[in-house]
N, C-alpha and C positions, 0 to 999 in steps of 0.2 A: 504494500500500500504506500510506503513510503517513495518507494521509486514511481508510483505513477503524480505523486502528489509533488514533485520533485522536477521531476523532467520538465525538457525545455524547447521538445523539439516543437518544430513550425507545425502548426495546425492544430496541437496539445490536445488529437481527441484520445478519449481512453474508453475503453469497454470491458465491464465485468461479470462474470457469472459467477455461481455457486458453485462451491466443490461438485466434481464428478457430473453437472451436467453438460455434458457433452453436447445437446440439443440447442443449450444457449447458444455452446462457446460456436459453434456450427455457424448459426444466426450471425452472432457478433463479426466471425471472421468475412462473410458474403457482407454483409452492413460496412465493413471496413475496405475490403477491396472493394465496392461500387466507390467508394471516398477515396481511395488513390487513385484507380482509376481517372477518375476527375481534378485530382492534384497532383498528380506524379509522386509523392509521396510513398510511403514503404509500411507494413507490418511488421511489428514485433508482436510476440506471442509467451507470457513471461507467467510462468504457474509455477507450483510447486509440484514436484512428484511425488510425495508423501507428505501427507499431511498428519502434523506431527499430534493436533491437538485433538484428532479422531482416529489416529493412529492406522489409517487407509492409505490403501493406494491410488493414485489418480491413470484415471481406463483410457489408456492413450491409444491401445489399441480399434476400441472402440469408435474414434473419432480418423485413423489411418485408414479405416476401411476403402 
């Protein structure tokens, strides 16, 4: 959170989901690429792989399909 709250880069959008829903993060990243698209701008994609405070893992596989 700190790093989105931080950053500097040009256009400063940020988009977030809830652990493990992969249906947002899906949403989010199609929402982001029509917006580069349109800006020439870039994605970054910045999660944690395990979350420590539910002690899970985050289903990346899920989202490679």
């Amino acid at each position: 959170m700190d790093g989105i709250w931080l950053h500097k880069a040009a256009g400063g959008m940020s988009f977030m989901f809830h652990h493990n829903d992969i249906e947002k993060c899906e949403l989010m990243l199609e929402r982001a690429t029509k917006l580069v698209s349109q800006s020439g701008g870039g994605i970054l994609l910045v999660t944690e792989g395990v979350f420590g405070m539910a002690a899970t893992l985050a289903n990346w596989m899920k989202l490679l399909h």
